[in-house]
N, C-alpha and C positions, 0 to 999 in steps of 0.2 A: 540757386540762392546759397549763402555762404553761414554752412550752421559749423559753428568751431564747437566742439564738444567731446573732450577724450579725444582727441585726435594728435596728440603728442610725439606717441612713439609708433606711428603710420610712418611706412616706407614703402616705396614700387618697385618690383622689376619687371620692368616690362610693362606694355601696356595691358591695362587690364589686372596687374597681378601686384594686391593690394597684400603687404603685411604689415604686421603688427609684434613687439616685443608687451608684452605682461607681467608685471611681479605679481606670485603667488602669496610668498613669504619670504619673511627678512629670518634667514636663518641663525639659532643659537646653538653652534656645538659644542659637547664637553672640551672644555681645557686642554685636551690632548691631542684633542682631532684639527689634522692639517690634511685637505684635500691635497697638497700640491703631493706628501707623499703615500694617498693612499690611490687604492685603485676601488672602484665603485661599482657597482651594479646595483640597477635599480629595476624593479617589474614595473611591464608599462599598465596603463588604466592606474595610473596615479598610488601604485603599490607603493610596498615597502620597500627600502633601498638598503643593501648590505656595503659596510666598507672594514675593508680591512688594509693593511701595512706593503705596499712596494714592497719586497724585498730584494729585488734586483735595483733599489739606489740607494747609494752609501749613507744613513741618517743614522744619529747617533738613536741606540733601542734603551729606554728604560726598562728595567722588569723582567718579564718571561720574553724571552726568545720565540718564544711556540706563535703561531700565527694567532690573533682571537680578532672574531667576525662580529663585529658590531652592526645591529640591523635597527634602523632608524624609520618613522615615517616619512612621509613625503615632505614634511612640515620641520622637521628635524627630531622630533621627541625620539627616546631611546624604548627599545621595545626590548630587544633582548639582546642577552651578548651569547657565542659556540667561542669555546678555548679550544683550539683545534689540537687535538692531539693523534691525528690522524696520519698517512703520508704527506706527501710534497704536495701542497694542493697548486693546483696548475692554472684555474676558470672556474669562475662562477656564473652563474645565471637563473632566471626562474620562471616555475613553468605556470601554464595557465590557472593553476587553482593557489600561486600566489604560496609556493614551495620552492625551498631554495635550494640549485642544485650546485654540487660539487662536485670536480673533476680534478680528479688526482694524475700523477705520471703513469702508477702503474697501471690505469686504465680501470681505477675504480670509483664508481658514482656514487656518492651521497645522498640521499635525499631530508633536509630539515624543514618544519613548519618553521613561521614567521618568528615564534617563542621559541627557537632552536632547539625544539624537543629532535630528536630521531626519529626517522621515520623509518627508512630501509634504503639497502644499498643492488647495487648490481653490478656486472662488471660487462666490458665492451670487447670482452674477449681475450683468449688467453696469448693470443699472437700480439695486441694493444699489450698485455701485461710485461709479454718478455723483451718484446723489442722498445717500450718506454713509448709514453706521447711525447709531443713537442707544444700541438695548443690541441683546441677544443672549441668546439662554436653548440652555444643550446639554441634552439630554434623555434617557432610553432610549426607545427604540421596540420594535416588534415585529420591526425588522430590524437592532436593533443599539444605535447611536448617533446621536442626530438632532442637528442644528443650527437654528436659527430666530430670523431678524435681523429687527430691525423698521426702518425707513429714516425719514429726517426730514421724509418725506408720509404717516406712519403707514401705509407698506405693511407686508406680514408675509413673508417669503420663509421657504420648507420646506424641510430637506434632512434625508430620514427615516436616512440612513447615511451614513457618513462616510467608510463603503469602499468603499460605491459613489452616490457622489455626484447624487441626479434633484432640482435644482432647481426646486420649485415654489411658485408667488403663490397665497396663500388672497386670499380676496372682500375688497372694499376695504367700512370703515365708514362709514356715512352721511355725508356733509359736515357739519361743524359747528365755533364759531369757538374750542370747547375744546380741548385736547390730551389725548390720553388719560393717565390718570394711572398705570397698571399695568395689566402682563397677565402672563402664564404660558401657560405648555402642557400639552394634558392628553393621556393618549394612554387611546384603547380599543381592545384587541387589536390590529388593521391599520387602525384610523381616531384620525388624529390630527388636533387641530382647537385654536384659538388661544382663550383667552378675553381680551378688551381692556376693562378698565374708563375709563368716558369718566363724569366727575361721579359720579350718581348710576345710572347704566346699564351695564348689562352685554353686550356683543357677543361671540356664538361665530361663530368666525370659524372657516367650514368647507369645504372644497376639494367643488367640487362644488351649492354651495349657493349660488345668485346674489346673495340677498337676504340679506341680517343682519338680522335684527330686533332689536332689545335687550330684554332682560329685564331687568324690574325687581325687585330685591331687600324683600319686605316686611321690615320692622325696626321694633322698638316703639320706640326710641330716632331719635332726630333727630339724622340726618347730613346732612353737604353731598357728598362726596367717599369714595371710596372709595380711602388710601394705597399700601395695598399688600395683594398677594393670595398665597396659597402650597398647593399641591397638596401631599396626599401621596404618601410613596415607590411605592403602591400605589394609585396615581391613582384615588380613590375618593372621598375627601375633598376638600374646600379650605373655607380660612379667609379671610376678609376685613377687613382693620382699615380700618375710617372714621378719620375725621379729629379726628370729638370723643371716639378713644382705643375704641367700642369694637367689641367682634368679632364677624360671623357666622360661623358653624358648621354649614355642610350638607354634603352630597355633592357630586361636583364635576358632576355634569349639571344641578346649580342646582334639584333637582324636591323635594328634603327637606331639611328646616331641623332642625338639631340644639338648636342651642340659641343665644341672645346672652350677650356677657359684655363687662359694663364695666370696663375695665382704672383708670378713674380718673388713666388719665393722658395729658396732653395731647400730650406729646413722639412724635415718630419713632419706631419703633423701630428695632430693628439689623435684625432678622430675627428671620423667623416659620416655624416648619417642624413637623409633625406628629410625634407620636411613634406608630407602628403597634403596633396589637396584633395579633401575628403569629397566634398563637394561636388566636385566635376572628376570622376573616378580616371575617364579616360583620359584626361590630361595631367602630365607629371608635375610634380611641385617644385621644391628648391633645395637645393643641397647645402648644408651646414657645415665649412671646416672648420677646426679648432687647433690654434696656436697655443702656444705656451699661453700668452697673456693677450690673445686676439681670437676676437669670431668673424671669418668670414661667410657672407649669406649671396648665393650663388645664384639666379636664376633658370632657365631653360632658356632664355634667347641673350644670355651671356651678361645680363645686367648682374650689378655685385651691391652688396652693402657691408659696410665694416663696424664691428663692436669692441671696444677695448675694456678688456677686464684685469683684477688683478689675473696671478698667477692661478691655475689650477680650473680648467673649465670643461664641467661635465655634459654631452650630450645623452639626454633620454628619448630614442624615437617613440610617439606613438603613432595611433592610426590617424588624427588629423592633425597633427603638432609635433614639435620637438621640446620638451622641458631642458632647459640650461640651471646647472646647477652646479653653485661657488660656494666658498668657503664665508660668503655671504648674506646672497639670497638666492633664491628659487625663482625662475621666472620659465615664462611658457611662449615660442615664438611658432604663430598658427597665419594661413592666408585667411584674410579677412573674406567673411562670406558676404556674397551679393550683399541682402538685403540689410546687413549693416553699414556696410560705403555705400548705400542708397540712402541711407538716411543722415549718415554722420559726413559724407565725401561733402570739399567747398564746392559750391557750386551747384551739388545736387538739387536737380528738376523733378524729383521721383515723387508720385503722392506719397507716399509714407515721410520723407523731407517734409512737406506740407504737413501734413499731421501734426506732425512732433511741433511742429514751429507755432501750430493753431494750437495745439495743449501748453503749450511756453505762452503765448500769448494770453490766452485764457486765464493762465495764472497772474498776470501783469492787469489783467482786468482790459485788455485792449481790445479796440472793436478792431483790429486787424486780424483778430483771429477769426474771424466770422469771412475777413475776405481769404482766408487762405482756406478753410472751408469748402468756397461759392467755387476755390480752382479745380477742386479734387472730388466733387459731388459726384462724378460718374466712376469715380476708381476708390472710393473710400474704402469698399469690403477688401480688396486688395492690400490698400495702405494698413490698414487695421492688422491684417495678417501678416504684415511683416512687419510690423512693429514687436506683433506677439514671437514671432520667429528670433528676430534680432533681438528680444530680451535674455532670450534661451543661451545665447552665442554670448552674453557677456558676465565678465567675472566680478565688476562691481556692483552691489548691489544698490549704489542709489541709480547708477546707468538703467539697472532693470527695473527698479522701478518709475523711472521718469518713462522707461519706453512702455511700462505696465499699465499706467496712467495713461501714455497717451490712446493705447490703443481701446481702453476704458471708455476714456474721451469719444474717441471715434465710433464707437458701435454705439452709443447712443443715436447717432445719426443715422445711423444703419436700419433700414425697416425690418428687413428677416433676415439677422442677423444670429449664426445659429453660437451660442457663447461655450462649446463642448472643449476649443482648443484653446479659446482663452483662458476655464477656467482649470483645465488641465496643464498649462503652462507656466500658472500662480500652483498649483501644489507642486511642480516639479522644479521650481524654482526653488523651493520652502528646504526642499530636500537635497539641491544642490549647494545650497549656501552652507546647509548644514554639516551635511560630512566633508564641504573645504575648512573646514575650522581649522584652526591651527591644530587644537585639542585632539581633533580627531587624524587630519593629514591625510585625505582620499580626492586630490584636486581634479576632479573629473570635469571633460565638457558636457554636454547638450548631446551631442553625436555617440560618444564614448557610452553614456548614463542607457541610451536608446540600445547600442549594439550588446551591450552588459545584460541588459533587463535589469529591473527592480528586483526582482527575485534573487539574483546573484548578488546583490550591491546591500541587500538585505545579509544575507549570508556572510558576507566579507566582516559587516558591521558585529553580526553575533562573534564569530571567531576574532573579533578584536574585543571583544568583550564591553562591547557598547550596546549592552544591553535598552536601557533606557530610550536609547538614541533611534535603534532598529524597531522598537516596541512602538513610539512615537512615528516614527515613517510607516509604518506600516498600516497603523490607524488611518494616519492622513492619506494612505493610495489607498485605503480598502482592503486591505492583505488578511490572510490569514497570522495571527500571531502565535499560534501552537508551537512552529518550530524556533521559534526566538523562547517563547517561554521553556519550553523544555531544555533548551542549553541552556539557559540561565538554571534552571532548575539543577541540571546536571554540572553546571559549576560548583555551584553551592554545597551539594552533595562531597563534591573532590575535596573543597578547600575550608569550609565553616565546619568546622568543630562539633557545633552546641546543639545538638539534634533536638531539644523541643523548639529552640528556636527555629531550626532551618524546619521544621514540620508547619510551624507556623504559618514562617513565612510563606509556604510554597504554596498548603492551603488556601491564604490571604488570594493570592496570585492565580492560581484555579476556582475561580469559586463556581463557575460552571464549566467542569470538563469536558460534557459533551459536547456544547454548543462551542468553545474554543477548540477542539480538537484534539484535547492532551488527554496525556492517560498519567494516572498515578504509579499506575504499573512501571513502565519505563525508567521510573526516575525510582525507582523503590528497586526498583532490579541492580540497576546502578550501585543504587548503597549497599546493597545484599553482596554485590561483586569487591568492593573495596571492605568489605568488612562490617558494616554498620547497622548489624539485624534489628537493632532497637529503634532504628531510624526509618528501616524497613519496612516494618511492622506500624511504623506509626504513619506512615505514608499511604499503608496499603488500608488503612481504618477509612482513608478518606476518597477510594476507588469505589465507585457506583456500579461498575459492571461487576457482578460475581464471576462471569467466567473467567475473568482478566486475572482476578484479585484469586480465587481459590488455586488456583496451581504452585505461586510464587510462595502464597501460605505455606503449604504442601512442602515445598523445598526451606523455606526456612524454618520446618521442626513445630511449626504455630497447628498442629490436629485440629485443635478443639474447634480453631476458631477460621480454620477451614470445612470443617462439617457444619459448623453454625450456620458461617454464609452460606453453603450451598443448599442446607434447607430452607434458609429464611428465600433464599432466592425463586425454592419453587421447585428449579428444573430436576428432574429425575435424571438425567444423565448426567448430569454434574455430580450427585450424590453420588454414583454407580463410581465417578471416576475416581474420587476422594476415599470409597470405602475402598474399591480394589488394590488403593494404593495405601493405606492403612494397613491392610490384610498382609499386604506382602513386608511393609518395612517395618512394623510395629509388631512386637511378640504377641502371643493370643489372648493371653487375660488383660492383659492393658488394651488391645484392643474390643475386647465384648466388652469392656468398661465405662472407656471410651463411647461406643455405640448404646449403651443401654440409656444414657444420656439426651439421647435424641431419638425418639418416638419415629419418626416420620423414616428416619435412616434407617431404624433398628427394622422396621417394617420394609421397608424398599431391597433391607441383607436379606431377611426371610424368604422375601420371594426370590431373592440371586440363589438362594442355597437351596432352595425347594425345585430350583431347574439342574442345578450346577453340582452341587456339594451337601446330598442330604444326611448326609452323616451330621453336619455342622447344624443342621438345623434342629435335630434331636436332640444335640447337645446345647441348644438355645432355651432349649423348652423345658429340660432336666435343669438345668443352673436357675430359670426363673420360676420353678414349680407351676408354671402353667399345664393343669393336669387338663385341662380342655382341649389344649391342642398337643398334650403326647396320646391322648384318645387317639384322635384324627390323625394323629399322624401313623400310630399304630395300627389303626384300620387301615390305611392306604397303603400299609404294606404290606398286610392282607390281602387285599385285594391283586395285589403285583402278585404276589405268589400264592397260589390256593392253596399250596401243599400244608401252607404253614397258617392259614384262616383261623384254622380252631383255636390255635395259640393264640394266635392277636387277638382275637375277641374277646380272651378271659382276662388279656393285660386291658385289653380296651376297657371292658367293664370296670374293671377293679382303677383303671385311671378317671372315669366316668363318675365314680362314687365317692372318690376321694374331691373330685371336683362340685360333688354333692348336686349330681343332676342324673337322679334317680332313675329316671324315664328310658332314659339313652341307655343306663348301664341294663336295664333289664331287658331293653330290646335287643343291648350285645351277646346276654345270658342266654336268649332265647334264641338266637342267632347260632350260639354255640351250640346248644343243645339241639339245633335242627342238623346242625352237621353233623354233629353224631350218631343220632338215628339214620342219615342217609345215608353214613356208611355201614349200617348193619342192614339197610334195603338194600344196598350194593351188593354185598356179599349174600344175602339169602334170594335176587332173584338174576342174579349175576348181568347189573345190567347198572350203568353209572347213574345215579342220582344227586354226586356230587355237585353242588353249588347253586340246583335247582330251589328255586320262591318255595312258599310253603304251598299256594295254588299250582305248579305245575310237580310239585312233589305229588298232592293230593292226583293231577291228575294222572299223573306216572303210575300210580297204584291202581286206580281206576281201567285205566289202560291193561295191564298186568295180572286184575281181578281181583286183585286185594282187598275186596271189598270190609269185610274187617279193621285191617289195619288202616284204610284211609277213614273211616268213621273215626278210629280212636287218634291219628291227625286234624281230623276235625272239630275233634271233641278238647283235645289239647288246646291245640292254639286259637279258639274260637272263634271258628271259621265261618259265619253267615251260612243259615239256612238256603236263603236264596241262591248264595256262589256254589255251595254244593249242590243243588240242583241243577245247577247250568251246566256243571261239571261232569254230572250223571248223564243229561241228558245229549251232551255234545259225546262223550265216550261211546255212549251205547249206540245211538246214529251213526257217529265214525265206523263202527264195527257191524254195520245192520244188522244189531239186535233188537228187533221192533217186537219181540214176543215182551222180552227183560222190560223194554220199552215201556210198553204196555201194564204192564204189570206192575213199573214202579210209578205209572200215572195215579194207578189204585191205591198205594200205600195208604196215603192220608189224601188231603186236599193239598194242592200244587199252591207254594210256597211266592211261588213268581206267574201265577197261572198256568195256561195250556199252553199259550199265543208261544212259545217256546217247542214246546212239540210239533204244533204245525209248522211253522219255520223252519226245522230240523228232517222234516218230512219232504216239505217243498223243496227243500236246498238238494235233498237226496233221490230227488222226483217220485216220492212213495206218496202219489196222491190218494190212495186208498185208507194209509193208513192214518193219510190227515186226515181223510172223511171222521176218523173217530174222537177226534180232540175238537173239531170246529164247534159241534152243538155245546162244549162245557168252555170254548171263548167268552170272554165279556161282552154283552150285548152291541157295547160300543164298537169293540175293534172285530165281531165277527165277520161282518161284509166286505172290510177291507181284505180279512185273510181266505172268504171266500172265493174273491176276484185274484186274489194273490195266487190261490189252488188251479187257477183257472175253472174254477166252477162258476158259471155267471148263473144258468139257472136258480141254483140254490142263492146266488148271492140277491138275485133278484126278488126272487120270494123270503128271502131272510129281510130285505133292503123292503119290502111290500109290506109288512107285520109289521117291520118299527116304523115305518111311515118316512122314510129318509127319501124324498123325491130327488135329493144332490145326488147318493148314489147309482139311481136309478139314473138319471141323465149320464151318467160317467160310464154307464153298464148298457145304456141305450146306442151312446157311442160306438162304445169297442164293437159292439152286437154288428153299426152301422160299418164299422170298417171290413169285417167278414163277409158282408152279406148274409147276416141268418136271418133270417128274413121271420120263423118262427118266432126266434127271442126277441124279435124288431117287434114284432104283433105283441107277443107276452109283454113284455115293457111298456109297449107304449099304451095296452090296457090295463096294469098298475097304476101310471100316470094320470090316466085319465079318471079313474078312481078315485084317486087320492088329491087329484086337483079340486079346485073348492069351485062350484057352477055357480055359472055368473047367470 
């Protein structure tokens, strides 16, 4: 059926091979800019395009002489101008992060962003330096962005990246008395390799490959020369123009011939560049020539189509397109993809044709749209999908959205119809119409948008400083916004002046840093770098992370208000890091000044200095008259060194009373004055007592016989009746003195009873002379310590008087483990005694 719709600038070649010419934009350039004498380079994905001055045609020069490179968008707007003041610049070009390269004769490279700032230079070698280039070809590689000079002995020098610069010499060609006429570079995955046309001969020139051999090109047509040669964007192709005008057409390993075409004319051209069909990879697209004021458009089975322009016409290859660009307009000439000459071609039978014709219809209110519907019921998800496809592929947008609508239209009629590419092909629409703005100048397709990622195309937008614009896409894909925010953030920082403003606004702009991803930090480090500590400082107020925020403090001179945060913050190892670095860059009274300030710190140093530095910690304690802790602290070094005890203890005391905690000081007093009697027990019974309790003092003397002088230590430091008896009695057992023993039972009445003696007896197995302590035991614990003695008789007759039948079962037992068969009898006739009859 025949839908006419934008179908205007449709042209074939060949069957099947459907293109189309598109204006971008109607170009506006400064007053001075003439393509016909400038020479252009443009980055492809819709970059920026640099132009600057022929200097090899005679045009009269206003002004400076010095070359200056004006870089324009794709749109035309001016972004920035380089006044080259550099050597003889030879080729330019740019590499994939949308950096402009420059090549010089003496074989030195340039590299500028898009703002012509400087970036950094390299050189192609010092044999490129001395012997001079002639051209230069930039390239993409498998590692990026290539360079490759050719010098005026027809060497080839390599440089596969530009970021990281390995210069290398491909194989030199045959000696011979021609000059080679053209070459180019082709790359395959990680092998890149030179093709040099000499006359009639072709040389690959291949790293690794000693010998070059040339290949001869078959051609029905009679040439001498080979002018000029051009690879495609997807180095798969290249074309060749001979001398008598016409062109071969194979792939670029030179092994298949596509086809020859007589262009019929004799002249130069301008340039030759491939148009890809992205689409169908394995099949070649169409080759683009350009005359002074004429475009020829070339097929693969020899079809042609002609375009006349003024003077001056630029080709831009991309990956599915070639951009033509005049002193004009901007226009884009691409093979039209299936699913849009299925819907727009005359004649088309396709359901998606249906579709569109049933949503046109629809609109007209016609019940023919219901029959165009009833044709397509079984392919509608199909037609649907390529409506949504074919919106993607077009640059108008009321085109996209008539084809938006129809396929809207269509999945309503759809039962399970999943709407994930429809409605991801409405935001990506949103987003390509947007950065084609003139304003903006980023003419991307559908394929291009895809092979970029959003992520990059995002990127490009921040570095063009479309903040807004990036901020905005990025919501509508669901992106993270942190890294758009923070370059804007860090613009603001380079170029706004008014720091409570720019603190403001940035604030405004973070107001949840975690949940967005940003740090204040960052952007505060930034102004700390350019100078702006007041700006710094105000940025870092508004950082939620203490760890982030107290170092940068720290470096910009802010102490206070780096110990502040890192107490309020909590962490102890944060405070440890802010005081050690305190300690070392701050003189020592500003800083115990500093820390006396902060409680939590001041505490956190004490214990640094009580592992690390106790000197420092005396001198904490001395500066704040805290007399409690130079007690403690002078005890404890006491304690380190005995030699010097007695001394700490009189300072202790006398720090103890000044501290007005009486108790402490009198027990340091007495403390002292135990050392010192136990050095005149040292020396009178030549036997150390040094650093001995006053209880193992006491028993030392015991031990020794001193019985005198440990009464009058007993009597001193009032010592418990009971401890000194335990004392006695443990000494004199130690030394089996059971007479002494004995005797000191008799003194008085026992202070802690007997139950002490027998114990001391059993422990020492002197059961005899337990026998003499058991009858003055407490009634209560006599039976226990009689079974203790191993006496069971007596414990049984003891356990028979007080009437205790428990013991007696407990004594009847052990009786039953021996078999004594007497005490079994004895027992169990107490028992039965004492048992109540029933």
């Amino acid at each position: 059926m025949p839908v006419l719709y934008n179908t205007g600038d449709w042209f074939t070649l060949g069957h099947g091979n459907t293109y189309r010419k598109i204006e971008l934009y109607n170009m506006e350039w400064p007053p001075e800019t003439d393509l016909e004498n400038m020479i252009v380079c443009a980055a492809p994905y819709g970059g920026p395009m640099a132009i600057v001055k022929d200097f090899q045609k005679f045009v009269k020069v206003t002004g400076s002489t010095k070359p200056i490179i004006r870089i324009f968008t794709a749109s035309g707007h001016l972004i920035s101008s380089i006044n080259w003041n550099s050597g003889n610049l030879l080729s330019m070009g740019w590499s994939e992060c949308e950096e402009l390269i420059c090549v010089q004769d003496d074989g030195l490279v340039l590299i500028y962003d898009m703002f012509g700032v400087y970036q950094h230079t390299f050189s192609m070698g010092q044999e490129a330096k001395d012997t001079k280039v002639i051209d230069a070809k930039i390239f993409p590689s498998g590692s990026g962005t290539g360079v490759a000079v050719m010098t005026t002995n027809f060497r080839v020098f390599l440089v596969n990246s530009v970021k990281e610069p390995k210069n290398r010499q491909l194989p030199e060609m045959p000696k011979s008395i021609a000059d080679p006429n053209c070459w180019d570079i082709v790359t395959e995955e990680r092998n890149t390799f030179a093709l040099v046309s000499r006359e009639r001969e072709i040389f690959k020139l291949q790293q690794g490959v000693s010998v070059c051999m040339p290949v001869n090109i078959s051609m029905q047509n009679d040439y001498k020369s080979f002018l000029m040669m051009s690879v495609s964007f997807n180095q798969r192709d290249l074309a060749l123009y001979t001398n008598s005008g016409h062109i071969w057409m194979g792939s670029s390993n030179l092994k298949t011939k596509y086809c020859e075409f007589d262009t019929g004319r004799t002249e130069r051209p301008k340039q030759i560049e491939w148009c890809v069909d992205a689409e169908n990879s394995k099949q070649s697209g169409a080759l683009i020539v350009t005359y002074s004021s004429l475009l020829l458009i070339i097929g693969i089975s020899g079809d042609s189509n002609v375009y006349t322009y003024d003077p001056a016409i630029f080709l831009i290859p991309e990956m599915d397109c070639v951009r033509v660009l005049t002193n004009g307009c901007h226009e884009v000439i691409q093979k039209i993809p299936k699913c849009v000459t299925n819907i727009f071609a005359i004649n088309s039978q396709e359901s998606s044709s249906f579709l569109f014709e049933a949503h046109k219809k629809y609109l007209e209110k016609s019940h023919q749209s219901d029959e165009y519907l009833c044709l397509i019921k079984d392919s509608l998800e199909l037609a649907v999908s390529e409506c949504i496809d074919a919106a993607g592929y077009e640059f108008d947008p009321e085109t996209q959205k008539s084809l938006i609508r129809a396929a809207y239209f269509g999945k309503a009629f759809c039962s399970a119809h999943n709407p994930d590419k429809y409605n991801l092909m409405c935001r990506i629409l949103r987003v390509l119409n947007s950065i084609r703005h003139a304003k903006v100048g980023i003419p991307l397709t559908i394929r291009q948008f895809n092979h970029l990622k959003p992520n990059v195309i995002l990127d490009r937008l921040v570095f063009r400083k479309h903040y807004a614009l990036a901020i905005q896409i990025a919501k509508h894909l669901k992106m993270p916004e942190s890294r758009i925010l923070e370059h804007w953030a860090l613009h603001k920082v380079m170029y706004d002046k008014h720091d409570e403003e720019v603190a403001r606004k940035i604030a405004e702009k973070f107001r949840n840093p975690i949940a967005l991803g940003v740090s204040f930090c960052t952007i505060a480090k930034k102004a700390q770098e350019t100078g702006r500590t007041k700006l710094a400082i105000m940025l870092l107020d508004q950082e939620p992370k203490a760890s982030a925020r107290v170092p940068l403090l720290l470096k910009l001179g802010e102490n206070k208000k780096a110990l502040l945060s890192a107490t309020h913050s909590g962490d102890t190892d944060l405070v440890y890091m802010v005081l050690l670095q305190l300690k070392e860059t701050t003189q020592l009274a500003d800083f115990q000044m500093t820390v006396r300030s902060f409680p939590m710190a001041q505490n956190l140093f004490k214990k640094y200095c009580q592992q690390y530095n106790v000197s420092a910690l005396k001198d904490i304690f001395t500066q704040e008259d805290d007399f409690a802790s130079q007690a403690e602290f002078s005890l404890r070094e006491g304690f380190a060194e005995m030699a010097g005890l007695e001394t700490a203890l009189s300072i202790t005391a006398n720090a103890y009373k000044k501290a007005h905690q009486d108790l402490e000081a009198e027990l340091c007093e007495e403390g002292r004055k135990l050392i010192k009697q136990q050095k005149v027990f040292s020396e009178k019974h030549s036997k150390s007592f040094y650093g001995l309790s006053v209880h193992e003092t006491i028993k030392q003397l015991l031990t020794l016989g001193d019985l005198k002088t440990a009464e009058k230590i007993r009597s001193e430091y009032k010592v418990p009746d009971r401890r000194f008896w335990w004392l006695r009695i443990q000494v004199l057992s130690d030394h089996y003195q059971w007479e002494e023993l004995e005797k000191f039972s008799k003194i008085k009445k026992s202070p802690i009873g007997y139950e002490p003696f027998v114990e001391v007896c059993v422990k020492k197995q002197n059961i005899d002379e337990a026998r003499k302590y058991l009858p003055k035991c407490r009634e209560d614990k006599k039976v226990k310590w009689y079974i203790r003695a191993g006496l069971s008789k007596e414990a049984a007759l003891a356990a028979f008087e007080l009437k205790d039948l428990q013991n007696l079962y407990i004594i009847h037992m052990n009786a039953s483990k021996t078999n004594d068969r007497q005490l079994i009898n004895t027992v169990e006739n107490y028992i039965n005694q004492l048992s109540p009859k029933k």
